[in-house]
C-alpha positions in Angstrom: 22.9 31.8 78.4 24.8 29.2 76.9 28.4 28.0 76.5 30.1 28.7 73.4 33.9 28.2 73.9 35.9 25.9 75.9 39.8 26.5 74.9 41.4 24.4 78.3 41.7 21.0 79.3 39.3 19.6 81.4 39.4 17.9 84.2 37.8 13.6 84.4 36.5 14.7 87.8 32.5 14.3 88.1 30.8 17.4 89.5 29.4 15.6 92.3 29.0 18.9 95.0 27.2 20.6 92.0 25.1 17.0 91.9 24.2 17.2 95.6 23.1 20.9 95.6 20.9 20.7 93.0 19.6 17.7 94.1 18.7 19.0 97.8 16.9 22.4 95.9 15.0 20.0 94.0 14.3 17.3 97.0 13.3 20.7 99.5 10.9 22.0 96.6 9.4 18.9 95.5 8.5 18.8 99.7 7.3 22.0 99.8 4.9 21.6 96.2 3.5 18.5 97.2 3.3 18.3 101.7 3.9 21.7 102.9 3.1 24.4 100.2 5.2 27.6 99.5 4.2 29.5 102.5 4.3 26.8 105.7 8.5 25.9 103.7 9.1 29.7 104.0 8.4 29.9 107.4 10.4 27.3 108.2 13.7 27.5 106.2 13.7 30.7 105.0 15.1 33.7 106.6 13.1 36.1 108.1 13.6 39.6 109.8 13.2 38.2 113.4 15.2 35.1 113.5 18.1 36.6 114.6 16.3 37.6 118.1 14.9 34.5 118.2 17.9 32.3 117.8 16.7 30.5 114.8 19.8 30.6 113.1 19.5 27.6 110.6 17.6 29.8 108.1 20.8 31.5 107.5 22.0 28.4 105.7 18.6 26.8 104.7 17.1 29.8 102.8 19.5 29.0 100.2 17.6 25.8 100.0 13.8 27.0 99.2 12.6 28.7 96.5 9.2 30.9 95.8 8.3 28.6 92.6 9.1 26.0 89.7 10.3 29.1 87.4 12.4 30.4 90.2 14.2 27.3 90.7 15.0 26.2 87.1 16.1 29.6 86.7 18.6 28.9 89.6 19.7 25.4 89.0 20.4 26.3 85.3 22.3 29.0 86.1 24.3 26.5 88.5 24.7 24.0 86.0 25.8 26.6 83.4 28.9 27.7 86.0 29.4 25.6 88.5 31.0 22.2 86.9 33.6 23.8 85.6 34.3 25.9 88.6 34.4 22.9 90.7 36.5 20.2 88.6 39.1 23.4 88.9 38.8 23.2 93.1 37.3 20.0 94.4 34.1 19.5 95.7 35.4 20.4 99.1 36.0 23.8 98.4 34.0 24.6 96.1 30.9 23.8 98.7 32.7 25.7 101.8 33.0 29.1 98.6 29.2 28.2 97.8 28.0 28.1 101.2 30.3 31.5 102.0 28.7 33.5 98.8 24.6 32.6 100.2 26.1 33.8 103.6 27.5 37.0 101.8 23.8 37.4 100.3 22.3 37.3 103.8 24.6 39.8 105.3 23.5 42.2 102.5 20.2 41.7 103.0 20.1 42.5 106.2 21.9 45.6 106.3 20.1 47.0 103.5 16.7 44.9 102.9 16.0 44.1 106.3 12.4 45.1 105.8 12.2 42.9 102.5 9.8 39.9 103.6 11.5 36.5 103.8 14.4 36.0 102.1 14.7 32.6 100.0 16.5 31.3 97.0 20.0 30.5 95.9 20.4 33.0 93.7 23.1 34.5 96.0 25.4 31.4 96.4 25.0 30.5 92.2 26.2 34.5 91.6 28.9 34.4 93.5 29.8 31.3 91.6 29.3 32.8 88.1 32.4 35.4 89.9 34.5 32.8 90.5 33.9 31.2 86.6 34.7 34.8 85.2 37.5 35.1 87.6 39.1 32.4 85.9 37.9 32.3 82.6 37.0 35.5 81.9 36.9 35.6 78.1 34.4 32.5 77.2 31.5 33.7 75.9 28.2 32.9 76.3 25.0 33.5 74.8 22.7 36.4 76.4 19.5 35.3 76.8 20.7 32.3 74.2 20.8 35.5 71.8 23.6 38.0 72.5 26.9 36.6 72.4 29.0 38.2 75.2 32.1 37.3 76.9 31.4 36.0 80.9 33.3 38.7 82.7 31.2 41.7 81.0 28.4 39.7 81.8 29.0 39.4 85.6 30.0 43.3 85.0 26.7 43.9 83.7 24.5 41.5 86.5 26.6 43.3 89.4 25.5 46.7 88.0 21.7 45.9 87.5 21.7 44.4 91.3 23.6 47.5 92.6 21.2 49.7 90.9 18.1 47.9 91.9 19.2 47.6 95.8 19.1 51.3 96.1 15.9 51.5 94.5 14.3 49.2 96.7 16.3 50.3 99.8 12.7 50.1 101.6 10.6 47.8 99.7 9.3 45.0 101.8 9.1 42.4 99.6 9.8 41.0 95.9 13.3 40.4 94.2 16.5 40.4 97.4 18.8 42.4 95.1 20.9 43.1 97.9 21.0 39.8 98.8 22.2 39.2 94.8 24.9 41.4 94.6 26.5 40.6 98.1 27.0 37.2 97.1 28.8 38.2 94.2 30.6 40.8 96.5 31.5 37.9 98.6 32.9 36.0 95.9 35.2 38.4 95.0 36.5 39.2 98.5 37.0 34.8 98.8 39.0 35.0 95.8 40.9 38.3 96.4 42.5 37.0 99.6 45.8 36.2 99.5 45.6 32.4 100.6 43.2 31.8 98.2 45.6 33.6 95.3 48.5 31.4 96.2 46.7 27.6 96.2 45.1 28.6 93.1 47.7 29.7 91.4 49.6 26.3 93.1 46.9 24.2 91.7 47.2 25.4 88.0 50.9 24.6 88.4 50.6 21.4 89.6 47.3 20.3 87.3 49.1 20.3 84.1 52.1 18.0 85.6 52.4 14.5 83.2 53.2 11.0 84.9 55.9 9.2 84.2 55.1 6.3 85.8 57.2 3.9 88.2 60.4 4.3 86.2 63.7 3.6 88.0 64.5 7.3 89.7 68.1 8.7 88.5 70.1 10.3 89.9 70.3 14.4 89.5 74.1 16.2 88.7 74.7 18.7 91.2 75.5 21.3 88.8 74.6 21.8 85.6 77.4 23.8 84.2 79.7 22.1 81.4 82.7 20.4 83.1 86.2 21.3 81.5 89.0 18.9 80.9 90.5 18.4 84.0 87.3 17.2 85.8 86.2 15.0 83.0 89.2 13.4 83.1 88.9 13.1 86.7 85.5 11.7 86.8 86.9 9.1 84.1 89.5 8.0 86.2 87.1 7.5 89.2 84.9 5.3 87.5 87.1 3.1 86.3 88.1 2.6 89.6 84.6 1.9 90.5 84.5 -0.2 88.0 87.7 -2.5 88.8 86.9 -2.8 92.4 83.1 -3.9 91.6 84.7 -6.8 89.3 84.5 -10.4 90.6 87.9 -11.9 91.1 88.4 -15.4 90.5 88.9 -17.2 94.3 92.5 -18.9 94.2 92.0 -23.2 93.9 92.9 -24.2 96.7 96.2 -26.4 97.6 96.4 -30.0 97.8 96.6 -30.9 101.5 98.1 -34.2 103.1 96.5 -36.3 105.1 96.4 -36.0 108.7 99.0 -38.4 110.2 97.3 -40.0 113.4 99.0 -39.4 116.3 101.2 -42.8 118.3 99.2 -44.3 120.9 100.8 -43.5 123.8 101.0 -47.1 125.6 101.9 -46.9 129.5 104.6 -48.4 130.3 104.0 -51.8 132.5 104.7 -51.7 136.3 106.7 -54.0 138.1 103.8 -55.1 139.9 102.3 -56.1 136.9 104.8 -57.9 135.5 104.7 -60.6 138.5 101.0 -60.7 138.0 101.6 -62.1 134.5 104.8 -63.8 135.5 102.6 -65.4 138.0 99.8 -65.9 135.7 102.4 -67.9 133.3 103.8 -70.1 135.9 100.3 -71.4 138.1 97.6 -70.2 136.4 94.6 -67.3 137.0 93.4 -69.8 139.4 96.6 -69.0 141.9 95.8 -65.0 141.4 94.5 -63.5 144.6 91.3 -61.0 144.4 94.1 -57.9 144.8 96.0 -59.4 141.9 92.7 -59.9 139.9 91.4 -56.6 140.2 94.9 -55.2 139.1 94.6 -57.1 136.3 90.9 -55.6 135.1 92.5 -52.2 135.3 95.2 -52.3 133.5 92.9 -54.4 130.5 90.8 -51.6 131.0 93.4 -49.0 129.7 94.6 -50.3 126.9 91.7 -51.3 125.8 90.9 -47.1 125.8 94.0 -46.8 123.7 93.5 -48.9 121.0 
């Protein structure tokens, strides 16, 4: 299989959940080929009929990890790498891990209800299905090459791997070992139950809305008319006359000059008028001298300089 068509815009976004899974299936299995071998990595990460009853719950998640050889594995991470890009640049990382993770659980659950006698169940083959769903959920008429030979659109192709899984689950109802067809098909089946609930619907349909949206950058923001039914006469005229009025008030008027002022005009120096007993001091002063002042007389004297020295 093969891509022929793409006919949408892509997203810049690097696959990097895609990266990491195929990465940890490759990092597990080159473990398990060169330390542990195929059997001792089986028994520890894959899922097995008894782990339930003893508690070893891990191997619900981690059988989607291992894988029974080198042919098994490339078959698997191609087939990721054929779907799951796309699928994620459309979701995010995020998501797209937490829908990966859900379709390998989906694969178990079918496996044990209807191969529980199947041997030990290993392989992502369950997850990477239910992610070929979600590309032909979305992009259902891309085509791709059948065995890089048969051209055929994706969803008939999902079609067609549902109903070869289906039939091959009843067939091997009570085979204990080889191919986990059930497991196949109920990742698919949990796929299409993830993207046929109702949440789900609505942010994906919110996220095509909202993927196509262009930037306009950091222009200025403007402001938006309240109603966008044509104005007649009247209100034009009205909204004319209002923003000329806007326009006057915001106009800088010219500040008045200012008037000439006159000079302040010092106020008299109020000068007290002299005492009677002051007046015979200088009377006194005039006629004998400051010798004949007494010390009464002097200190009169140094008061009254005082003051008008303040004055002046």
């Amino acid at each position: 299989m093969s891509y022929v068509t793409y006919d949408e815009f892509e997203s810049s976004r690097s696959p990097s959940a895609v990266y990491w899974l195929i990465g940890l299936c490759v990092a597990v299995y080159f473990v398990q080929a060169t330390l542990v071998g195929d059997a001792n990595m089986a028994t520890w990460l894959g899922y097995a009929s008894g782990d339930l009853q003893s508690r070893s719950l891990w191997t619900l998640v981690t059988y989607m990890f291992v894988h029974g050889g080198l042919v098994h594995l490339l078959l698997n991470m191609w087939t990721l790498w054929l779907f799951g890009p796309r699928v994620e640049r459309a979701w995010g990382a995020s998501t797209f891990t937490w829908y990966y993770l859900w379709c390998g659980l989906g694969g178990w659950a079918f496996h044990y209800m209807f191969q529980p006698n199947g041997g030990i169940l290993v392989g992502a083959s369950a997850a990477i299905l239910g992610v070929a769903v979600a590309y032909a959920s979305r992009w259902p008429d891309d085509e791709v090459l059948f065995f890089g030979v048969v051209p055929m659109k994706v969803k008939w192709l999902v079609v067609f791997m549902a109903l070869i899984n289906i039939t091959m689950t009843v067939l091997d109802s009570g085979s204990t070992g080889g191919t986990a067809y059930a497991a196949h098909f109920g990742g698919m089946l949990a796929g299409w139950v993830y993207l046929r609930a109702p949440n789900v619907g609505s942010l994906d349909r919110f996220r095509s809305r909202i993927a196509p949206a262009p930037d306009y950058g950091d222009e200025t923001p403007r402001a938006v008319p309240k109603s966008s039914r044509p104005r007649d006469g009247r209100e034009r005229e009205t909204d004319d006359i209002v923003a000329q009025s806007k326009a006057a008030m915001a106009r800088v008027r010219p500040a008045p000059a200012p008037k000439p002022q006159a000079p302040p005009v010092p106020a008299p120096v109020a000068v007290p008028a002299a005492s009677t007993a002051l007046d015979a001091v200088l009377d006194k002063i005039a006629a004998t001298g400051m010798e004949s002042l007494t010390p009464a007389e002097r200190l009169m004297l140094d008061e009254w300089s005082k003051r008008l020295r303040e004055l002046t």
